[in-house]
C-alpha positions in Angstrom: 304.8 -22.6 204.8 302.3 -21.9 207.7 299.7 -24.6 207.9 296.6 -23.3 207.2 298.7 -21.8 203.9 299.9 -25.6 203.0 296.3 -27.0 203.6 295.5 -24.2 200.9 297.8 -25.3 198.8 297.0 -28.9 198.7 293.7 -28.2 198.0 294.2 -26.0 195.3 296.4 -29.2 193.6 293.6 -31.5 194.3 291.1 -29.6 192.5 293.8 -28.5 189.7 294.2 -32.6 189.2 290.7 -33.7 189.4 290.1 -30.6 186.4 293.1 -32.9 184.7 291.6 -36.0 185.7 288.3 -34.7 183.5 290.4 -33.7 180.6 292.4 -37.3 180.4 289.1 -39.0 180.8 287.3 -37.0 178.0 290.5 -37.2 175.8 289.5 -39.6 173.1 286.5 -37.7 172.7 288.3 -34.1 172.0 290.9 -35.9 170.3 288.3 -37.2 167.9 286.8 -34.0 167.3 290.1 -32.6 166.3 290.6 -35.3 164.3 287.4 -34.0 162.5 288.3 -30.7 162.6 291.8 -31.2 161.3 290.5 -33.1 158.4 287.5 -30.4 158.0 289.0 -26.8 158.4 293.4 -27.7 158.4 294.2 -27.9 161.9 297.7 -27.8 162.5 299.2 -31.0 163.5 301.8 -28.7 165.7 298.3 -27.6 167.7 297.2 -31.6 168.0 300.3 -32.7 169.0 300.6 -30.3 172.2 297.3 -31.3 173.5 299.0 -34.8 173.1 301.7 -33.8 174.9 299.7 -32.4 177.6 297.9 -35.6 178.2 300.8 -37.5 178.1 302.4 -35.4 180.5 300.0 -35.5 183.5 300.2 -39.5 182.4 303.6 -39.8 183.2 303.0 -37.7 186.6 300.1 -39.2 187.8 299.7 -42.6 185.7 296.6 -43.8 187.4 294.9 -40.8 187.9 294.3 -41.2 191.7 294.4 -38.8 194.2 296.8 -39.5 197.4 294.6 -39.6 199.7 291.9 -42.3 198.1 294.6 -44.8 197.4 293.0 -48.8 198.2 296.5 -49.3 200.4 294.9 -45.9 202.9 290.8 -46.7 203.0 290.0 -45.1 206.1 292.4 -41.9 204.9 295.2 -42.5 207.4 298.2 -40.9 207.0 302.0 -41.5 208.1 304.0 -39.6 210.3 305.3 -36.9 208.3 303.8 -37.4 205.0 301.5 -35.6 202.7 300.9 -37.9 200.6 302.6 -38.8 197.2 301.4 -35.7 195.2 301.7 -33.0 198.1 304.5 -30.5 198.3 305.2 -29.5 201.8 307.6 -27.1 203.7 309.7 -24.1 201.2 310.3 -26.5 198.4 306.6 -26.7 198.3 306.0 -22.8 198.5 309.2 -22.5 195.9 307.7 -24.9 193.3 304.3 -22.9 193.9 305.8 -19.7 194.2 307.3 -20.6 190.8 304.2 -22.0 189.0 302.4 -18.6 189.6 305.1 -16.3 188.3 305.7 -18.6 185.1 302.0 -19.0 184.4 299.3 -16.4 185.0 296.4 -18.6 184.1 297.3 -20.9 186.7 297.3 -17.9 189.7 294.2 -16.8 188.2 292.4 -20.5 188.7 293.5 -20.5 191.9 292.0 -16.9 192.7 288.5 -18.6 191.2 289.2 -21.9 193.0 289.6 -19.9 196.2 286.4 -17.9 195.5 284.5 -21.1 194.8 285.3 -22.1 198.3 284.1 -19.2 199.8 281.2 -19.2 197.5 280.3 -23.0 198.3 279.9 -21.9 201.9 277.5 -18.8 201.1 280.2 -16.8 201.9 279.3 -14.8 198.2 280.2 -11.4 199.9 283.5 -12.9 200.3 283.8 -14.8 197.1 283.0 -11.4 195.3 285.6 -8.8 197.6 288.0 -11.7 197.0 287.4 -11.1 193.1 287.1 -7.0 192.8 290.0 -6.6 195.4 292.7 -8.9 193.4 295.6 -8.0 191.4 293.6 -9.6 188.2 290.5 -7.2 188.3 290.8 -4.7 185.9 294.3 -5.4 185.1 293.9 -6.3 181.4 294.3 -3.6 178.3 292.2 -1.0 178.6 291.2 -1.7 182.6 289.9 -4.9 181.4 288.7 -8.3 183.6 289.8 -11.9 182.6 286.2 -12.5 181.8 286.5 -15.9 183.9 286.3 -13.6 187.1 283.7 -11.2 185.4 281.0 -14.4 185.1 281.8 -15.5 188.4 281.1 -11.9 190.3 277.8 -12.3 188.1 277.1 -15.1 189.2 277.3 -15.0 192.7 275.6 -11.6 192.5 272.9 -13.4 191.2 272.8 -16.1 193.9 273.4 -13.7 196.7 269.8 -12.0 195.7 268.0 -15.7 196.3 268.9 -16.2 199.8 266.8 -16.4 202.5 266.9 -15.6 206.1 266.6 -18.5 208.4 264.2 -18.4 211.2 266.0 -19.2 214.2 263.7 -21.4 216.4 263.7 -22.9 213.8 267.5 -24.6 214.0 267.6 -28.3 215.3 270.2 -29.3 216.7 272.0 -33.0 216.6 274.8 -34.9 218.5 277.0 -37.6 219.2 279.4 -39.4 221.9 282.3 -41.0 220.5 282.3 -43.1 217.7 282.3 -46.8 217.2 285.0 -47.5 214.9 285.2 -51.3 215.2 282.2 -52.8 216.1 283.1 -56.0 216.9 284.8 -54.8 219.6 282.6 -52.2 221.0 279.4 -55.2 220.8 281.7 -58.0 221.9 279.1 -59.0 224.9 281.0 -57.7 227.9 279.9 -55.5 230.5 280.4 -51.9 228.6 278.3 -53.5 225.5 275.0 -51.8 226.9 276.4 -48.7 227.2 278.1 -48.3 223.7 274.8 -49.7 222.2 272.7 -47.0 223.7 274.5 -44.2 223.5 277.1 -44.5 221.1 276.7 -44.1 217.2 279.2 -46.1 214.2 281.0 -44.4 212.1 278.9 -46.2 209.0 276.0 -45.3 211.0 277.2 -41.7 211.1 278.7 -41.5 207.6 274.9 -42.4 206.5 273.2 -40.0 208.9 275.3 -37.0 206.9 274.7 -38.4 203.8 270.4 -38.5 204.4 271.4 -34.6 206.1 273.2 -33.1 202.8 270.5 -34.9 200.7 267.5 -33.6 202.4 269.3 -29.7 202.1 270.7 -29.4 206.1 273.9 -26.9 206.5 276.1 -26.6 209.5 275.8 -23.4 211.1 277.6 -22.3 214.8 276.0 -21.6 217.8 277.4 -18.3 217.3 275.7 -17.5 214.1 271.9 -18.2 215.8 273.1 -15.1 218.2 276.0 -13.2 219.4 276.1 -11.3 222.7 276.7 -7.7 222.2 277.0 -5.1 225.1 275.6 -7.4 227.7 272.7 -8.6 224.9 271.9 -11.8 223.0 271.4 -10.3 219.5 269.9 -12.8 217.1 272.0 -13.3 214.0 271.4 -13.5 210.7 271.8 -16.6 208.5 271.2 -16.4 204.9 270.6 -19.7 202.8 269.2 -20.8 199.2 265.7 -21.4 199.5 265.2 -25.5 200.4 268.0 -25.3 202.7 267.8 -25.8 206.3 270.1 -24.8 209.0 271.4 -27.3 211.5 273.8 -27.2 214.6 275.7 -30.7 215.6 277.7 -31.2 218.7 279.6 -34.2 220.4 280.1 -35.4 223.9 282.7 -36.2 225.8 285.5 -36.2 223.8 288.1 -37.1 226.2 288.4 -41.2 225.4 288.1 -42.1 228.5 290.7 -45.1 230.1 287.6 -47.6 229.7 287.0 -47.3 226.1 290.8 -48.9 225.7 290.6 -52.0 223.2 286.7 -51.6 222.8 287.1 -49.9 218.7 287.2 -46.1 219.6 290.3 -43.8 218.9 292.1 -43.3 222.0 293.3 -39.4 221.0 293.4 -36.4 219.3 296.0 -34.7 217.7 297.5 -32.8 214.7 297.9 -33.9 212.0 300.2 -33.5 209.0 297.9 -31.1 207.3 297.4 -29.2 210.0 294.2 -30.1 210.8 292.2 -32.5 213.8 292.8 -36.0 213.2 292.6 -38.9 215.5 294.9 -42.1 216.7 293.8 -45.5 217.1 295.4 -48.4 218.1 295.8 -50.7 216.0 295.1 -54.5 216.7 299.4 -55.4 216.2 299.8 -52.4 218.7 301.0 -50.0 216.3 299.4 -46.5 216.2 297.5 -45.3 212.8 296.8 -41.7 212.1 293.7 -41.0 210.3 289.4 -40.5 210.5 289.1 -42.4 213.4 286.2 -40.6 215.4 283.6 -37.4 214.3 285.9 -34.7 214.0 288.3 -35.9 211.0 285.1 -37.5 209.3 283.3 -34.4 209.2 286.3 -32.6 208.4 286.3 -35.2 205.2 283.0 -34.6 204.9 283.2 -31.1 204.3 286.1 -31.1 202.4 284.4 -33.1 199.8 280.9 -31.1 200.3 281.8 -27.4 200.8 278.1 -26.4 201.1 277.4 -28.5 203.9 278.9 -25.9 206.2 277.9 -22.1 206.5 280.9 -20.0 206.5 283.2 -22.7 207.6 281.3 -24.0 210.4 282.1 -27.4 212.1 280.6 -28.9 215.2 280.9 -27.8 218.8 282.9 -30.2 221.2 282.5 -30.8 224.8 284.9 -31.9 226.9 284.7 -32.8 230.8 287.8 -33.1 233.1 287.6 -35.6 235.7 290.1 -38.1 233.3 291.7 -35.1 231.5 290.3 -33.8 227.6 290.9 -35.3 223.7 292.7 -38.9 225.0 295.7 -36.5 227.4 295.1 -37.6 231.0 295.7 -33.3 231.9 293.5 -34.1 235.5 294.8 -33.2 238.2 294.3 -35.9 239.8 297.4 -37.7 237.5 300.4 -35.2 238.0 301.7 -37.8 239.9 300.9 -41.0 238.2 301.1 -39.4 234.5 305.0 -39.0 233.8 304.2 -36.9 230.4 301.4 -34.9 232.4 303.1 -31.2 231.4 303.5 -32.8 227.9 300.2 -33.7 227.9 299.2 -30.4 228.9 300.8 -28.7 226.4 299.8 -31.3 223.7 295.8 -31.2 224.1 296.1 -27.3 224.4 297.7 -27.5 220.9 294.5 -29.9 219.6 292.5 -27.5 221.5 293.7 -24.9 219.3 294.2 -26.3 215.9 290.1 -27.0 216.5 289.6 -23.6 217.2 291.6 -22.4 214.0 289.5 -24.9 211.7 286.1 -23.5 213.4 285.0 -26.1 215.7 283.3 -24.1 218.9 284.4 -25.8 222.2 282.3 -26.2 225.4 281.8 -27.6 228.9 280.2 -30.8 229.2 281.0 -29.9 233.3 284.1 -31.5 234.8 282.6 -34.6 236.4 279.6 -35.4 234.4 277.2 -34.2 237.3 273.6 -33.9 236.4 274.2 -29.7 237.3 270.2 -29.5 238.0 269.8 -31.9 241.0 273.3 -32.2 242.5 274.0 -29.7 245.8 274.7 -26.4 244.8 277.9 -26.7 246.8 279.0 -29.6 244.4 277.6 -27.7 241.8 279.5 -24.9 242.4 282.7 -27.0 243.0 282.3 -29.2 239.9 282.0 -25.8 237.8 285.1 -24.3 239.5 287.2 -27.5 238.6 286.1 -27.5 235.2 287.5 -23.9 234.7 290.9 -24.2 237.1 291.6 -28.1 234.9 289.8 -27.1 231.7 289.2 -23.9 230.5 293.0 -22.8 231.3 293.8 -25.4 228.7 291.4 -25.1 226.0 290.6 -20.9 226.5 287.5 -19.1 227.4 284.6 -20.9 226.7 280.8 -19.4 226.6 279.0 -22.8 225.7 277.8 -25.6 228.2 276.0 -28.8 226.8 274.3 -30.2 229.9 275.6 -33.7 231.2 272.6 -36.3 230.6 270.7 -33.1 228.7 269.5 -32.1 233.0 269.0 -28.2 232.5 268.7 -26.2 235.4 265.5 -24.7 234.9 262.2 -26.4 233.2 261.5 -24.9 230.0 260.9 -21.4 231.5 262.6 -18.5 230.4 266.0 -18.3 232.5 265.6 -15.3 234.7 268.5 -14.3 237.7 266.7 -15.8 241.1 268.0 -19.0 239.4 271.2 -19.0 241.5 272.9 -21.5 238.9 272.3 -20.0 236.1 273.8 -16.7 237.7 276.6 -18.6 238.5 277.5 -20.1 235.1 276.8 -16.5 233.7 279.3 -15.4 236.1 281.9 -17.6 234.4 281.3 -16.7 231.0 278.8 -19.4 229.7 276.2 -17.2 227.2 275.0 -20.5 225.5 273.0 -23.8 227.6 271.9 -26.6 225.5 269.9 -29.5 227.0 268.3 -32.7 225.1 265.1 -32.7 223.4 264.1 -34.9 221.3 261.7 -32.4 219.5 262.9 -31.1 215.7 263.7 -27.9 217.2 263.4 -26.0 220.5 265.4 -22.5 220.9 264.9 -20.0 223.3 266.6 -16.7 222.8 266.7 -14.5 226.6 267.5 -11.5 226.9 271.3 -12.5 227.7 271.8 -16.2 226.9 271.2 -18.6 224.4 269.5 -21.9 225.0 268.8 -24.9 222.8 267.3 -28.3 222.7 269.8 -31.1 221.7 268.7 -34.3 219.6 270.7 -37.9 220.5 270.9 -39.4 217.3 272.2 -43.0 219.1 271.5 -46.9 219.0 268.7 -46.1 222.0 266.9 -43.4 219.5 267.3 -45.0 216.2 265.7 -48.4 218.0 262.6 -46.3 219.0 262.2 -45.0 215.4 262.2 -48.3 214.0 260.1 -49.9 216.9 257.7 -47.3 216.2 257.4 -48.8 212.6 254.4 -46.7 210.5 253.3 -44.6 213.5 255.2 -41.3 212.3 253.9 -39.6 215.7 256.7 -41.8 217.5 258.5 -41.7 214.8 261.4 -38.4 215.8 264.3 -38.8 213.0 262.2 -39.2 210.2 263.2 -35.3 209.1 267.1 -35.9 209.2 266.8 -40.0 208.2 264.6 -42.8 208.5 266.5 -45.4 211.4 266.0 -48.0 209.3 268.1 -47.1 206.3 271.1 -46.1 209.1 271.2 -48.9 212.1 274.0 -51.1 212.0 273.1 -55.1 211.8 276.1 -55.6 214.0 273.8 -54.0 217.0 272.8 -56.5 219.9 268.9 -55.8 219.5 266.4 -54.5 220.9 268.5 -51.6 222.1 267.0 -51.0 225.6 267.6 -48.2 228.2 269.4 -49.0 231.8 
């Protein structure tokens, strides 16, 4: 079973087992009721008893009621080498025994069409949700050309929702990010001489796991890059994104994902990889040396995230992630500069191109954050020329072509003017394929749409910003967060404070 076909698959049990979980947990209730109507209108005990059985049943297979993945022995959702999880089915036993279950019970194949639908529908995908529907085996296939009426109210009702959405105005995107996350905070503020750092420009994963929380509450959704505009015959062509009224598009990004050789022992993961469903997870060393698997840094916890709120991301969107090169990408030292010293460097290589893909396959956009974390606006255009070659020869031949470029330290190459081709930089970065240039800003929103490029401002959602927000106390004119959360609700007691730039 491919892996994007198992993921499928274990979603579809989850869902089928939480539906279960609902019934078990309203079962004295309905059994009540036919209790009453048994005693009222003669309902057969042979019709109580295989509700009973039913129960019972899904008791025996699943006596707690859990799902696998939320079990207290696995908080942070790590998972083993190898392992699914208690209540997955993997490999051809697991496509047999589903194979199975959809030729023995039709209901069952239909629930997974609607469950499937759902998805897409969750997303605002509706003209997908509704081909998905009228193209199926089940449409029209009852007596007389009749539809399960299931999949009839569900193409109404997505009809009906697909008739309220709005366009979103563009400039009108903000856009958020991150560096690496702080996974153990006692060890990334432990008072040595990388505390500073961390504190200013690193967020926790509490901290971050509130910030999406405020974001879904207050209506945001996670669109691409690629769905503000698309270049088409030489052109940036806005696109056209089309949400519920009340909901707000938003674009979020992370930094230098490459765990750099200083962040050992200081509470970040220390690599990327696959994992057993096939999607971005993260290692982290654990304090007895071992190595967990699990949501140990943005990627997997928005993956989590999304998994559990659906509607948070437009079409499947995810994050964009920007690598540099100077130490190699995702935790692999793939530099150049190690071929010697690295003994796995070809497995390395060949290992973060895998990541690289499996985060391409699960719609995360990657992007240059340049190969030595040069401010590209001031540095020699020599250097700059050389840094942006390395990046391609030591990058870009791992991760494939690449059109997006978060600026190191948010330094544009340009002021806010319109890009226009005397800039010799931008020329050249055009002239390697980069269509999309995002700086920092801490303003809700600034997007400018050229004639062939993209460019957007960036917001640092940090220790440094969240301190200004809540040094600024009542005057909301210093105040920048307050649309996406108020500081106060998010920072982290554990932070050394006041949080000061160096």
């Amino acid at each position: 079973m491919s892996n994007r076909n198992k993921t499928n698959s274990i979603r579809r049990k989850r869902l089928r087992r939480k539906n279960r979980e609902r019934l078990i947990r309203q079962s004295p209730y309905l059994l009540i009721g036919l209790l009453l109507i048994g005693i009222l209108g003669g309902i057969t005990y042979k019709a109580t008893g295989q509700i009973l059985l039913t129960i019972e049943n899904h008791r025996t297979e699943n006596p707690e009621g859990k799902d696998g993945d939320d079990s207290p022995d696995n908080p942070d959702g790590a998972t083993g080498a190898g392992s699914d999880g208690p209540d997955s089915e993997s490999g051809e036993d697991g496509q047999a025994a589903a194979e199975s279950e959809s030729e023995t019970d039709p209901d069952s194949s239909i629930d997974a069409l609607l469950e499937q639908a759902w998805l897409l529908a969750a997303g605002y995908d509706y003209d997908a949700a509704i081909d998905l529907l009228t193209t199926s085996e089940f449409y029209g296939a009852g007596e007389g050309g009749t539809t399960d009426p299931q999949i009839n109210s569900a193409i109404s009702e997505y009809e009906h929702v697909r008739e309220t959405l709005q366009p979103v105005e563009i400039t009108e995107i903000t856009h958020v990010f991150f560096h690496s996350l702080v996974m153990d905070e006692a060890k990334a503020f432990d008072g040595d001489a990388d505390e500073s750092g961390y504190n200013q420009v690193m967020t926790t994963k509490d901290e971050f796991l509130k910030i999406l929380d405020s974001m879904y509450e207050k209506g945001y959704v996670l669109v691409r890059l690629h769905d503000i505009a698309t270049m088409q015959d030489g052109r940036m062509v806005k696109g056209q994104i089309m949400l519920p009224p009340g909901r707000k598009a938003c674009v979020m990004s992370q930094d230098d994902v490459c765990y750099y050789e200083y962040m050992e022992d200081d509470g970040f993961a220390s690599r990327m990889v696959i994992g057993d469903d096939g999607k971005p997870a993260c290692e982290m060393i654990m304090d007895d040396g071992t190595v967990s698997v699990g949501s140990y840094d943005m990627v997997p916890l928005l993956e989590d995230f999304i998994e559990q709120h659906p509607d948070f991301s437009y079409k499947g969107a995810r994050a964009v992630i920007a690598f540099t090169g100077y130490q190699g990408i995702l935790g692999y030292r793939t530099a150049e500069s190690y071929r010697e010293t690295n003994p796995n460097f070809a497995a390395d290589c060949q290992a973060a191109s895998a990541v690289a893909q499996c985060l391409r396959d699960n719609g995360w956009e990657l992007a240059s954050h340049s190969w030595g974390h040069r401010d590209l606006g001031t540095i020699s255009y020599e250097k700059f020329k050389t840094d942006c070659d390395k990046w391609e020869r030591e990058v870009e031949s791992l991760i494939g072509p690449t059109d997006i470029i978060l600026y190191p330290f948010g330094a544009d190459v340009s002021d806010w003017h319109a890009y226009n081709h005397d800039n010799q930089r931008f020329m050249y970065m055009k002239s390697l394929g980069f269509d999309y240039f995002c700086n920092v800003d801490s303003n809700q929103y600034w997007v400018q749409l050229g004639n062939d490029y993209l460019r957007q401002g960036r917001r640092n959602l940090d220790g440094y910003r969240m301190w200004m927000d809540i040094a600024a106390g009542g005057e909301t004119s210093k105040r920048k967060l307050d649309d996406l959360f108020r500081a106060e609700d998010v920072f982290s007691s554990n932070r050394p404070t006041p949080v000061v730039w160096e």
